[in-house]
N, C-alpha and C positions, 0 to 999 in steps of 0.2 A: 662657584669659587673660581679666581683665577691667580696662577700661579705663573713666577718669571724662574725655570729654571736656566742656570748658565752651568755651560760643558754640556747643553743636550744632546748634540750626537755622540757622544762618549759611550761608554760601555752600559756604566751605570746609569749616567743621564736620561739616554732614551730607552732603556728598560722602564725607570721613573715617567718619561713621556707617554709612554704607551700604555702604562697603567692610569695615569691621572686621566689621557684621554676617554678610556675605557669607563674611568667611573663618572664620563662628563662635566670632568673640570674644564675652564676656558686654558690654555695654556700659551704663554710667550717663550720662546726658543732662543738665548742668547748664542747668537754662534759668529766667526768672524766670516769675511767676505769668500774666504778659500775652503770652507769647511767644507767636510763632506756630509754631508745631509741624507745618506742613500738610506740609514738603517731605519728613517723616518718618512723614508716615504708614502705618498696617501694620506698619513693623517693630516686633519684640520689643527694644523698650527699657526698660529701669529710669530713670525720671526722677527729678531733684531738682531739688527748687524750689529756689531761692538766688538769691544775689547775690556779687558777688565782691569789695562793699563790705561785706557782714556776713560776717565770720570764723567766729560760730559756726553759719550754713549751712555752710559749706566744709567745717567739720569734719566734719561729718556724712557730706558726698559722697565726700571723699578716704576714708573709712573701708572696708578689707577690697578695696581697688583693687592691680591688680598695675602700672599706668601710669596716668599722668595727661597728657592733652593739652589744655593751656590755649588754648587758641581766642579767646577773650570778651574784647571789649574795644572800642573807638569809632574812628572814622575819621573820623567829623564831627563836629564840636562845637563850642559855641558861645565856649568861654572855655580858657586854658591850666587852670585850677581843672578844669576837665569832664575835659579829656585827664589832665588828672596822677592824678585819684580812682578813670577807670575803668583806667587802661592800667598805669599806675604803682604805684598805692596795692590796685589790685586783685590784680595780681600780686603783690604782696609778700606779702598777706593769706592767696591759694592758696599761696605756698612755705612759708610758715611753717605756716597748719594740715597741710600735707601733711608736713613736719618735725616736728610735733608727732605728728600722731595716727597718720604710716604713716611712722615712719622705714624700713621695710622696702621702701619701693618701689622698683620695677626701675630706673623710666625716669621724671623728669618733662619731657618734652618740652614747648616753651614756641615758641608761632609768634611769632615775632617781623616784619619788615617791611625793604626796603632802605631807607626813610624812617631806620629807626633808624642806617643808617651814615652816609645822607644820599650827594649827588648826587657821583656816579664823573666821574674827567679821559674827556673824549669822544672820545678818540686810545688809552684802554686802559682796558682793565677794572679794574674795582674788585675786591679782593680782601678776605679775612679779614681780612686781617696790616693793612690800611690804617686809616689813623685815622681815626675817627665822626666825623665833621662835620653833624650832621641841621640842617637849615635850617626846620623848621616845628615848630610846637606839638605836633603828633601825632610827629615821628619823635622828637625830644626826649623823650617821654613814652615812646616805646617804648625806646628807648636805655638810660633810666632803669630801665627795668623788666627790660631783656636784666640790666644790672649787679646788679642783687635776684637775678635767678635764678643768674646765676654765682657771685655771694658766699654762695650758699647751697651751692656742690658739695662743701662738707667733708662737706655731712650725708644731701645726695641726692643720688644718679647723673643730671647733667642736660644738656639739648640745647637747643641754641635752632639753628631754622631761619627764617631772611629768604628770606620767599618776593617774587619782583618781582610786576609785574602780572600778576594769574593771569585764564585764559581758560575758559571752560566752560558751561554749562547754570546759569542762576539767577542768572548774574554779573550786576547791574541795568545797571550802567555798560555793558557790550555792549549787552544788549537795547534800550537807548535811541539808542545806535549804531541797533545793526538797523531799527530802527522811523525813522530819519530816511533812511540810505541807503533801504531799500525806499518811501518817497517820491520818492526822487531828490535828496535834500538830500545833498550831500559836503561837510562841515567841510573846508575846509584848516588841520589840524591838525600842528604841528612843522615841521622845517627841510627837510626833506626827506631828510636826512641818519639815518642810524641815532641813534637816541637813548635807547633801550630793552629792555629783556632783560624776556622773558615765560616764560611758564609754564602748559600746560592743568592743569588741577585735579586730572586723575588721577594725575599727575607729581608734585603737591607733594604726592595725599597719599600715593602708595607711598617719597616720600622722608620722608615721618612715620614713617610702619611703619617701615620699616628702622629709623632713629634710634633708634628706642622700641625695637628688636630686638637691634641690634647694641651690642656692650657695651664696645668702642673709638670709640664715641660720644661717651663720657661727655666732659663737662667742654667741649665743642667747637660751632665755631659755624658754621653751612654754610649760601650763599648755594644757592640751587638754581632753575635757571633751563633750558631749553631749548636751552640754549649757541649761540644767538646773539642778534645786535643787532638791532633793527628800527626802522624811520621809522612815525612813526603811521599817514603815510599810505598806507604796505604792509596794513595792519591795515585802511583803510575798504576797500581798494582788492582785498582780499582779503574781505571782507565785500559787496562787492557781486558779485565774481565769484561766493560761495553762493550770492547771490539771482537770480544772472544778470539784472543790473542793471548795464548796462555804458557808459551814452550819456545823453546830455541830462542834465547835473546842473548844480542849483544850486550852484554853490560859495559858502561862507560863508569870507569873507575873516577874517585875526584880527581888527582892529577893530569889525567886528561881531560876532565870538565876544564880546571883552571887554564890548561893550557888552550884548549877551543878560547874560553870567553876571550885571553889573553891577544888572539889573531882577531875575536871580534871585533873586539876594540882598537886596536893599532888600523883591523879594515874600516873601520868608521870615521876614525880620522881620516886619511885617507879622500874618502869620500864626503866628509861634512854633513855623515849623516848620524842617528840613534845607536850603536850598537845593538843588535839581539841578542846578545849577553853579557856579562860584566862579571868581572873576578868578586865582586864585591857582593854581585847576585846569587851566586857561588858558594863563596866561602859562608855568605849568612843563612846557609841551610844545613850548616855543619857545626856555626860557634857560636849560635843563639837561638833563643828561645821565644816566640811569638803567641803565647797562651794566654786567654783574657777569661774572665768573669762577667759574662751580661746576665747576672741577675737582678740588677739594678732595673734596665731597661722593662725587664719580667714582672717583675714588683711594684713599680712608679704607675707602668702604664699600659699594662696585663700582655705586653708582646710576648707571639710563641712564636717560635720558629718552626717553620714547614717540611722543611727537607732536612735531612744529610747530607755529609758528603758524598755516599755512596748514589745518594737518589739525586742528587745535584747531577755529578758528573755522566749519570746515564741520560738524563734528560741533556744535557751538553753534546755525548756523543749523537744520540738521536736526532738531533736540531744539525748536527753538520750534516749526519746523513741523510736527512731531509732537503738540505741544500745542495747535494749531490760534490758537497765539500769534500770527501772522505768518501 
């Protein structure tokens, strides 16, 4: 089998990479000229350079692939223009050359995000069958891009999976967690209340493989999650039991979250760079609710999920402290 993942040195991506190569897929790595490629170093990859705004790169990568997993795409950005070019207009770009140049392919699996359905009732899960409501520029953009890939299923067998927030080795947003808990800094982050459906990485990406395998896939869209809810503060509070860091914490009240992310972002501009945190990042772990149902996924196409949250994030801690990270 060979597969064209794009976004492969990304978080997900080359978790994906690493496992495909492991089961002896041939694999192509879309990444651009400046990427950083280090999380894949050693393996036997085929790389292409591109972009997923120039079309005739694409063509070239989709060429002589038996699946394509579109990975690549923004989560931060400065303008709805940014989210619409890379998440939007890039997607359309890979469906169409891949329509073009391999109508013969198996599978084009396409990650999409729960942002694209937008925020579930917090008394029940969010399901397929519910209507897309995304409330931000990014889940809009991905939404946008779910709908290019399904209006393309007359010509390609395709899958879109909405992973929630995924846990694992390389996730930035944990590690920044980790490195304030093992200080002793505890965010009170959310209501206290379950608010969240997660997911460790190796869960979303044996639920790739399948999709990509399984040929009752086609055309269908699957939430896949850990099958349950959780409170953020389960998440620090389970992140300090890794570190065995149990006593004496600063708690950071929200008002002073808001006000941190509020310096992040005025420093960002600034500097013309990402902020590391966003009032917006903030505030939506306070006034919404991110709960999904992958029974779907369970059912169609017998996926079980492997870890929990608890057993995700200790294998997370273990993996920094393995790298002498932490």
């Amino acid at each position: 089998m060979k597969a064209l993942v794009t976004g492969s040195n990304g978080f997900i991506g080359s978790h994906l990479v690493q496992e495909l190569v492991r089961r002896a897929w041939t694999v192509r790595g879309l990444v651009r000229s400046t990427s950083n490629r280090r999380a894949l170093e050693g393996l036997a990859i085929e790389w292409a350079v591109g972009d997923t705004r120039d079309k005739e790169s694409l063509r070239r990568a989709v060429r002589d692939v038996d699946y394509v997993f579109h990975l690549a795409g923004v989560i931060d950005a400065p303008d709805w223009k940014s989210y619409f070019e890379a998440n939007t207009r890039g997607t359309q770009n890979l469906i169409e050359a891949s329509a073009e140049e391999n109508p013969g392919l198996r599978k084009f699996v396409y990650v999409s995000s729960i942002s694209a359905a937008g925020p579930s009732p917090c008394d029940k899960p969010g399901t397929e069958e519910d209507e897309c409501r995304p409330d931000s520029d990014y889940g809009r953009s991905k939404r946008l891009a779910e709908e290019a890939v399904l209006a393309a299923g007359d010509k390609l067998p395709v899958t879109i999976i909405r992973p929630p927030n995924v846990l694992g080795p390389r996730q930035k947003e944990l590690y920044q967690s980790i490195k304030l808990i093992r200080r002793r800094v505890m965010p009170l982050v959310g209501t206290g209340e379950p608010q969240t459906s997660l997911a460790d990485v190796s869960d979303v990406v044996a639920a790739l493989i399948l999709a990509a395998e399984r040929p009752e896939s086609r055309g269908r869209v699957y939430f896949v999650t850990d099958g349950h809810g959780y409170a953020w503060r389960e998440v620090t509070e389970a992140i300090a039991d890794a570190l065995g860091r149990k006593r004496f914490y600063l708690k950071v009240p929200y008002g002073l979250q808001l006000a941190t992310a509020g310096l992040s972002e005025f420093a960002a501009r600034l500097r013309k760079t990402k902020p590391a945190l966003t009032r917006i990042n903030v505030a939506a772990t306070r006034t919404a609710c991110w709960i999904f149902d992958s029974s779907r996924i369970e059912r169609e196409l017998g996926f079980r999920p492997a870890m929990d949250m608890r057993a995700s994030v200790r294998r997370t801690v273990g993996w920094y402290r393995e790298k002498g990270l932490i």
